[in-house]
C-alpha positions as protocol buffer text, in pm:
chain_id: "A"
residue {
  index: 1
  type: UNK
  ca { x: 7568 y: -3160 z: -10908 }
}
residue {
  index: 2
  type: UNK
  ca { x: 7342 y: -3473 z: -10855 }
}
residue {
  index: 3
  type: UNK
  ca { x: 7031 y: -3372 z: -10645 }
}
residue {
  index: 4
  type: UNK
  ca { x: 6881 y: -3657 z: -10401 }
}
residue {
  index: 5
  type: UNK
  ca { x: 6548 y: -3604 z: -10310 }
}
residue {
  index: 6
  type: UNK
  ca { x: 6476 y: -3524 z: -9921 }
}
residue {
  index: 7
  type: UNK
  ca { x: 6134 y: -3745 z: -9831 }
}
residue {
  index: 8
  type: UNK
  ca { x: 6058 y: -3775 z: -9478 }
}
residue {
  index: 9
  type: UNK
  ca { x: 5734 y: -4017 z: -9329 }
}
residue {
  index: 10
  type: UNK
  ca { x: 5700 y: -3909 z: -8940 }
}
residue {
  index: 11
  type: UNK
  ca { x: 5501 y: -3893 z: -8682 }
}
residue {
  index: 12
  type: UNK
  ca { x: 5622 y: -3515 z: -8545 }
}
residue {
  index: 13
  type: UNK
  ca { x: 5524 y: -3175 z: -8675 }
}
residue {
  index: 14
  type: UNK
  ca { x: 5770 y: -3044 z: -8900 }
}
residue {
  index: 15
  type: UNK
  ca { x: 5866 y: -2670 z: -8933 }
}
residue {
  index: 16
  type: UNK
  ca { x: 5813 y: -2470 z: -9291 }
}
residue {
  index: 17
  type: UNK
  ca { x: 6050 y: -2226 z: -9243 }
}
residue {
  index: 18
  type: UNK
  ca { x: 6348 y: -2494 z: -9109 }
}
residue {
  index: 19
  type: UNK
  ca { x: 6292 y: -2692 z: -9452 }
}
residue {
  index: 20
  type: UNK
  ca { x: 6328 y: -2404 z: -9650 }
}
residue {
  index: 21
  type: UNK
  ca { x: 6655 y: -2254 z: -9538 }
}
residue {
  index: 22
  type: UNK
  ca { x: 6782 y: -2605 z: -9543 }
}
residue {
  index: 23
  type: UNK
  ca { x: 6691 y: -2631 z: -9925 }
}
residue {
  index: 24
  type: UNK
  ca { x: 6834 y: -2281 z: -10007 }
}
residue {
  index: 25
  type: UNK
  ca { x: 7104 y: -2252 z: -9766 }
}
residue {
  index: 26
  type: UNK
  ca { x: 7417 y: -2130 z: -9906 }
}
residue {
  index: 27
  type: UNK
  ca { x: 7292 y: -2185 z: -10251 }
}
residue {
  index: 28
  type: UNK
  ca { x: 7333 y: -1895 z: -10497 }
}
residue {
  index: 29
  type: UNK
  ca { x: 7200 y: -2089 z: -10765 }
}
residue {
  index: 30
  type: UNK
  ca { x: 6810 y: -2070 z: -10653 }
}
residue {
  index: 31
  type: UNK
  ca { x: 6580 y: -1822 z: -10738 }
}
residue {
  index: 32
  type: UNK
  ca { x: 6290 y: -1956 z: -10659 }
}
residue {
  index: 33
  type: UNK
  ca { x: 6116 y: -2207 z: -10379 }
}
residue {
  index: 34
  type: UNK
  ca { x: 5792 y: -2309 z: -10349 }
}
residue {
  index: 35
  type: UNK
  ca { x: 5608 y: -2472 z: -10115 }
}
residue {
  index: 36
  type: UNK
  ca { x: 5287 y: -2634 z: -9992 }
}
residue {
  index: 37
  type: UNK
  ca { x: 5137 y: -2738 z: -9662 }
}
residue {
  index: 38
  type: UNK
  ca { x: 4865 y: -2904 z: -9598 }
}
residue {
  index: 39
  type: UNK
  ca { x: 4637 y: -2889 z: -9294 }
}
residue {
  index: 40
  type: UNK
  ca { x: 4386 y: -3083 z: -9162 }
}
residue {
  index: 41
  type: UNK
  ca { x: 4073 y: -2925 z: -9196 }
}
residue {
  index: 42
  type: UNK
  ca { x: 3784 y: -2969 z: -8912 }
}
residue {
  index: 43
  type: UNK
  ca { x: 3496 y: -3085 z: -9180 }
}
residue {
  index: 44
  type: UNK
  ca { x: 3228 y: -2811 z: -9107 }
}
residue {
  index: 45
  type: UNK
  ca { x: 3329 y: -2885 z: -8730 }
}
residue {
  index: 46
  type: UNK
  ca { x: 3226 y: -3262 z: -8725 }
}
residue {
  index: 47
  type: UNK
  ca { x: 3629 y: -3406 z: -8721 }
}
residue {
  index: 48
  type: UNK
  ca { x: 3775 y: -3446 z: -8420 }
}
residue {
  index: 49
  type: UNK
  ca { x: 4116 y: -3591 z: -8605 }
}
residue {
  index: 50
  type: UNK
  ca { x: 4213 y: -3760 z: -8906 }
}
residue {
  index: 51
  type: UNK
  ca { x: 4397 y: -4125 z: -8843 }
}
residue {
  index: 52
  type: UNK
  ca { x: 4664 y: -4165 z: -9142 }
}
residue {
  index: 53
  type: UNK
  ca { x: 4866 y: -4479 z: -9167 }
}
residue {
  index: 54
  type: UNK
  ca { x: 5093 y: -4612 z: -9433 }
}
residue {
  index: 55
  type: UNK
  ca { x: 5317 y: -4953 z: -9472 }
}
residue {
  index: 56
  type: UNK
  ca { x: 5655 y: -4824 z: -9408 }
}
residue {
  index: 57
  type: UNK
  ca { x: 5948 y: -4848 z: -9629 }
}
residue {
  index: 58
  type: UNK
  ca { x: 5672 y: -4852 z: -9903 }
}
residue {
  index: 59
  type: UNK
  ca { x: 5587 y: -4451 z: -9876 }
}
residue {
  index: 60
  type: UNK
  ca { x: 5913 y: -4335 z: -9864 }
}
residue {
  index: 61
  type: UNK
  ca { x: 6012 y: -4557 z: -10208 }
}
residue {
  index: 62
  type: UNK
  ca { x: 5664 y: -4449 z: -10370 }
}
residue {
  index: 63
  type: UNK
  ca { x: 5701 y: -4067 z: -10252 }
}
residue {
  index: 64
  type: UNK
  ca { x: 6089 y: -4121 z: -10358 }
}
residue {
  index: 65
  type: UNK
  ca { x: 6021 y: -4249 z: -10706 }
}
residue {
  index: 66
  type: UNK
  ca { x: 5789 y: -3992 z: -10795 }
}
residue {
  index: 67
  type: UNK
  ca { x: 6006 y: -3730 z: -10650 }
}
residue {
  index: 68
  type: UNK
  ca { x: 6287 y: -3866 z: -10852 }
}
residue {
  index: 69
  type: UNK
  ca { x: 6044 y: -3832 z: -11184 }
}
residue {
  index: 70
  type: UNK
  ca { x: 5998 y: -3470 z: -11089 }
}
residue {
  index: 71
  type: UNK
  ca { x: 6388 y: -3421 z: -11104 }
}
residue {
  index: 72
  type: UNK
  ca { x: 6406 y: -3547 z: -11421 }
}
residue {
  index: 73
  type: UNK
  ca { x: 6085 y: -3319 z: -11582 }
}
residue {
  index: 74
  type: UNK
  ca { x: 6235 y: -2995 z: -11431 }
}
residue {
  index: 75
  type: UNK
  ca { x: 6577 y: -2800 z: -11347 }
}
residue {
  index: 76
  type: UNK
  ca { x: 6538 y: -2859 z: -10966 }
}
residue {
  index: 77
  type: UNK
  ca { x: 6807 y: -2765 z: -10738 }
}
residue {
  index: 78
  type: UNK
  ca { x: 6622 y: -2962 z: -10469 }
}
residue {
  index: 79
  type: UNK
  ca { x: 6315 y: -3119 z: -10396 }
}
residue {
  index: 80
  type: UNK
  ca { x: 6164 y: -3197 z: -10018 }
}
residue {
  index: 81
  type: UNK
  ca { x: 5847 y: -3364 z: -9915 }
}
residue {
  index: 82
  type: UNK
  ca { x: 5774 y: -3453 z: -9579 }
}
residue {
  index: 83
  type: UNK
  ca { x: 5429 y: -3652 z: -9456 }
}
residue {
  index: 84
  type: UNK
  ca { x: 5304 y: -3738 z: -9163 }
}
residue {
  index: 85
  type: UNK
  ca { x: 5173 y: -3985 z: -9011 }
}
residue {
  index: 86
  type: UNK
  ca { x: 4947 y: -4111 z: -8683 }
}
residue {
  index: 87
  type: UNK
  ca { x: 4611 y: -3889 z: -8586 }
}
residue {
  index: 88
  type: UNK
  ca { x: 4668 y: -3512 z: -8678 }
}
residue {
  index: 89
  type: UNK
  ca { x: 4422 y: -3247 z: -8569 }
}
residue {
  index: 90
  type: UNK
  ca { x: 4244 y: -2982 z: -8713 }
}
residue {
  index: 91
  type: UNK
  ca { x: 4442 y: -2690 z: -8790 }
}
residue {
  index: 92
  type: UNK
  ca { x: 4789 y: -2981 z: -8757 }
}
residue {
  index: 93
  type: UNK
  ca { x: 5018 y: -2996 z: -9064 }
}
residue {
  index: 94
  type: UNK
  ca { x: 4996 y: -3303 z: -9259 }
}
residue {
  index: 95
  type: UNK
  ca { x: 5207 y: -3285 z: -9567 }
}
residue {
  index: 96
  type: UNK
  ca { x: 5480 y: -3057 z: -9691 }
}
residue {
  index: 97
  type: UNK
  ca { x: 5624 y: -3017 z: -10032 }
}
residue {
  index: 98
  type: UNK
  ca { x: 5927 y: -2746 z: -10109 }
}
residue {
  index: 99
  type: UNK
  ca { x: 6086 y: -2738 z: -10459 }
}
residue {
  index: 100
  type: UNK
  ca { x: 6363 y: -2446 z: -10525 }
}
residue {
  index: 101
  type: UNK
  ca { x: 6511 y: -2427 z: -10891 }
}
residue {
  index: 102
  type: UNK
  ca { x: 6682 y: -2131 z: -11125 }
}
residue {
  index: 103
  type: UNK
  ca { x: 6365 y: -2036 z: -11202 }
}
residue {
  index: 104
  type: UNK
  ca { x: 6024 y: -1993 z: -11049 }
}
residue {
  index: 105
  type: UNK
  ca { x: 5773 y: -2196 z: -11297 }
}
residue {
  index: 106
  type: UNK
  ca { x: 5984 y: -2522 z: -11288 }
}
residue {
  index: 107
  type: UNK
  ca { x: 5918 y: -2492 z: -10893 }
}
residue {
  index: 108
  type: UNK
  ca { x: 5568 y: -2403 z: -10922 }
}
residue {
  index: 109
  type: UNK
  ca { x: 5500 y: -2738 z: -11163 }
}
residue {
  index: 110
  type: UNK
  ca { x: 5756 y: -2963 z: -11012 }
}
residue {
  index: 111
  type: UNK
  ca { x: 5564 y: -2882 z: -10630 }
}
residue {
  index: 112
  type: UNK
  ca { x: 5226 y: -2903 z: -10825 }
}
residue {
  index: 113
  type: UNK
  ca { x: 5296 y: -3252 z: -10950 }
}
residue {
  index: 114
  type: UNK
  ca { x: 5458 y: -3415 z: -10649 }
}
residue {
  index: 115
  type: UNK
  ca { x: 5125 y: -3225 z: -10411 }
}
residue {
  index: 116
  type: UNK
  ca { x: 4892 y: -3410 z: -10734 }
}
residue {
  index: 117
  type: UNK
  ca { x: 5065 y: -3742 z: -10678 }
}
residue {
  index: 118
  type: UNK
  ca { x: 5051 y: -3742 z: -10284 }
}
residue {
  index: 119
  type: UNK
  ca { x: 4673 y: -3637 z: -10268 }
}
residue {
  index: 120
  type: UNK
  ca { x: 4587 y: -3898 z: -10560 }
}
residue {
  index: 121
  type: UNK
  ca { x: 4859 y: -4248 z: -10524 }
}
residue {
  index: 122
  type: UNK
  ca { x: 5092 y: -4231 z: -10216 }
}
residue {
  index: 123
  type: UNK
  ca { x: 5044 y: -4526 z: -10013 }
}
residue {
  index: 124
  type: UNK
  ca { x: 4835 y: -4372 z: -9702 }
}
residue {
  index: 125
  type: UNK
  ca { x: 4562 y: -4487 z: -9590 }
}
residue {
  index: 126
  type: UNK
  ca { x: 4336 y: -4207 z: -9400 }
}
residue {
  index: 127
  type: UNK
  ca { x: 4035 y: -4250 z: -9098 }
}
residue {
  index: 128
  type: UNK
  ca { x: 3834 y: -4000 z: -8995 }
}
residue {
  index: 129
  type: UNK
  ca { x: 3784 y: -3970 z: -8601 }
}
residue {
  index: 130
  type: UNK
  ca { x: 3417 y: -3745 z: -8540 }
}
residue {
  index: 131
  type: UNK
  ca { x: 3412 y: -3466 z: -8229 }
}
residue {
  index: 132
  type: UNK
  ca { x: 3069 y: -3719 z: -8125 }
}
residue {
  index: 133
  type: UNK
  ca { x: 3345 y: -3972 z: -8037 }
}
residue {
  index: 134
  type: UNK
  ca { x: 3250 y: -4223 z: -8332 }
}
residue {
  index: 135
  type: UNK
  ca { x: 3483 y: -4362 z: -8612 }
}
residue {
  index: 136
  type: UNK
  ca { x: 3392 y: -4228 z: -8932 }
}
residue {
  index: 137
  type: UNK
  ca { x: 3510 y: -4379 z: -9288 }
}
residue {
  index: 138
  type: UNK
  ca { x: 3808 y: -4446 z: -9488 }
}
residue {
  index: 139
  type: UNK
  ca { x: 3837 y: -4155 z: -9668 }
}
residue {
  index: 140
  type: UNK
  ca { x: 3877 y: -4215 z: -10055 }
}
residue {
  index: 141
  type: UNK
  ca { x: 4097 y: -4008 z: -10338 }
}
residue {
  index: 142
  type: UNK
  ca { x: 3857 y: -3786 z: -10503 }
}
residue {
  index: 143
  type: UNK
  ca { x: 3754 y: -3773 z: -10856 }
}
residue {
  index: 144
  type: UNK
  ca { x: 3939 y: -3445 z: -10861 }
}
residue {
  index: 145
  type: UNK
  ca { x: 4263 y: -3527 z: -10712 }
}
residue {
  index: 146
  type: UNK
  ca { x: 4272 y: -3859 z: -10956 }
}
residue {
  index: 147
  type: UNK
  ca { x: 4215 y: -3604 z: -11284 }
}
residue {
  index: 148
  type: UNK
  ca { x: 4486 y: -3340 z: -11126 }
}
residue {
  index: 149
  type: UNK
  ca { x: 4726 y: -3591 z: -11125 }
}
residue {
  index: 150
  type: UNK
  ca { x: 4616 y: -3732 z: -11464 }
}
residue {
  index: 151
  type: UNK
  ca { x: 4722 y: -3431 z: -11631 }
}
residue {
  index: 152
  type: UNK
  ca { x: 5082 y: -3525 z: -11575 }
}
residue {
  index: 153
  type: UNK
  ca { x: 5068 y: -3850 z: -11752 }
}
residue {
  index: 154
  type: UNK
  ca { x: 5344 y: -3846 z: -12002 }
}
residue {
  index: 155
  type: UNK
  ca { x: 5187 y: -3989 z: -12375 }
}
């Protein structure tokens, strides 16, 4: 059975628990899903809300590519990552990534390499809003996200 990657760009929250009985409903097959959310953290108390935007239609082929690598690296049985978009608050989800498979290590690396890819190259584009009312910056990959997801670079 073919497996199509489920990527999702909104606006609205999404629900963990929702995405992962849709990926393992009815399927005997999986013994393992993992997943990762990620929350917008409040910066030592100084963000008020992070702004992300993204070009649409571009995100959801980048996210969809690289999702569609990860199929091909690892026995998945399916593969979902949602991300949002629009200002998100403290404590708000952001991203979600759920990857169920036979076993529980292809999961583990197939979720860690999608999670390496969105932090480091998906197409977002990220403004910080401060609790003193100002605009901060753009907010750039880090070093470390750019070396996580070098790891995965095939040679």
């Amino acid at each position: 059975m073919s497996v199509v990657p489920v990527v999702r760009i909104q606006a609205g929250d999404f629900d963990v628990a929702a995405e992962i009985a849709l990926i393992s409903a009815g399927r005997a097959d999986v013994g393992a899903v993992v997943t990762f959310s990620g929350l917008c953290r409040d910066e030592a108390g100084t963000l008020a809300a992070l702004e992300l935007e993204h070009y649409p239609g571009m995100a959801e082929a980048e996210i969809t590519r690289i999702a569609q690598e990860a199929l091909a690296r690892w026995p998945l049985a399916g593969i979902t990552a949602i991300h949002r978009f629009g200002k998100i608050r403290p404590g708000e989800n952001i991203v979600l990534v759920v990857t169920a498979s036979r076993h529980r290590q292809a999961a583990f690396d197939a979720a860690n390499f999608l999670m390496d890819y969105l932090k480091s190259r998906a197409p977002f584009w990220k403004k910080e809003h401060l609790v003193d009312g100002s605009e901060g910056s753009w907010v750039d990959a880090k070093d470390s996200d750019d070396a996580a997801a070098a790891r995965w670079a095939k040679s």
